[in-house]
C-alpha positions, 0 to 999 in steps of 0.5 A: 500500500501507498503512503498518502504522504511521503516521508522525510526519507522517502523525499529523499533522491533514490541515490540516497535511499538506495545509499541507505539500503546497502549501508544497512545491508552492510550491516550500519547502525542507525547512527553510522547510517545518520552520520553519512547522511549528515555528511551528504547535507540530508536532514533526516531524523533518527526516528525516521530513519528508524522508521525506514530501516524497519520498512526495509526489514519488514521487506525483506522479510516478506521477499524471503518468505516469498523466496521461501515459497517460491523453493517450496513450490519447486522442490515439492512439484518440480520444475514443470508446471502443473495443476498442483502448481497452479493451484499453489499460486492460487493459495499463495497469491490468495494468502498475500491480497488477504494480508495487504487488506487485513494488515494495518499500517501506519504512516511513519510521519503522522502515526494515522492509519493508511487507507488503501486509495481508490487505485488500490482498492481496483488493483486488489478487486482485479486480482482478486477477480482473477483469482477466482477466474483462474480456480474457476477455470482450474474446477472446469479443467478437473471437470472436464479431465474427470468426465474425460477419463470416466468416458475413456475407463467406460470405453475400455471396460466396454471393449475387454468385455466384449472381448471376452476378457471380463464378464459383461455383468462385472463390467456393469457392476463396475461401471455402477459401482464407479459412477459411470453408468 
């Protein structure tokens, strides 16, 4: 979600910003980090920075998880897309728009909650939209593969009996048996 108004750090150049960034992934502390400021004539106060440096943890804790997933996925179903895989995008993309819509965030100036825009609200209502679009498609592909192999079991079973290679009225009980009758 977007911040209604930009902080004192995010009103800094992105040079600076991703300044920040890598002096915190070398491991910084604040006031290392407030000193080089300083001495690049940036004013930015400790709490903000705090503030941000939490923002960036909280990123890249959400990445990692993301990654995290993302290995889980692959390691679980393989390389090669299918069904299950989708099906997992689903539940994992389902599980992240329920976290940006329950999740409360504040502004890091002001302390108000942030209210997602318009804007936000629309993008969210299209994925969501297409989320159920995508298992609605994927229900209708497990119908039609289901009714597929029921037609396709129902033929062979036909064909061993009239070949003689099973009993008629055990391929009937089994079709009835199985649903396919």
């Amino acid at each position: 979600m977007a911040r209604n108004i930009p902080s004192s750090i995010d009103r800094l150049p992105a040079e600076i910003r991703d300044q920040i960034a890598g002096l915190r992934r070398d491991g910084r502390t604040l006031d290392e980090i407030l000193d080089h400021l300083r001495q690049l004539d940036a004013e930015v106060s400790r709490s903000a920075l705090g503030r941000h440096v939490k923002s960036l943890a909280e990123i890249g804790e959400s990445m990692r998880r993301a990654e995290t997933m993302a290995r889980f996925v692959v390691d679980r179903f393989g390389e090669d897309t299918d069904e299950r895989v989708g099906r997992a995008n689903m539940r994992l993309l389902q599980g992240a728009l329920l976290e940006i819509i329950t999740e409360e965030r504040v502004d890091e100036e002001t302390g108000a909650p942030i209210t997602l825009s318009a804007g936000e609200a629309k993008s969210i209502s299209l994925a969501l939209q297409r989320l159920v679009s995508a298992q609605r498609v994927d229900a209708d592909r497990q119908l039609k593969l289901r009714d597929a192999f029921r037609k396709e079991a129902s033929q062979k079973l036909d064909g061993a009996a009239r070949a003689g290679q099973i009993d008629p009225e055990a391929v009937e009980r089994a079709k009835a048996i199985l649903g396919f009758g």
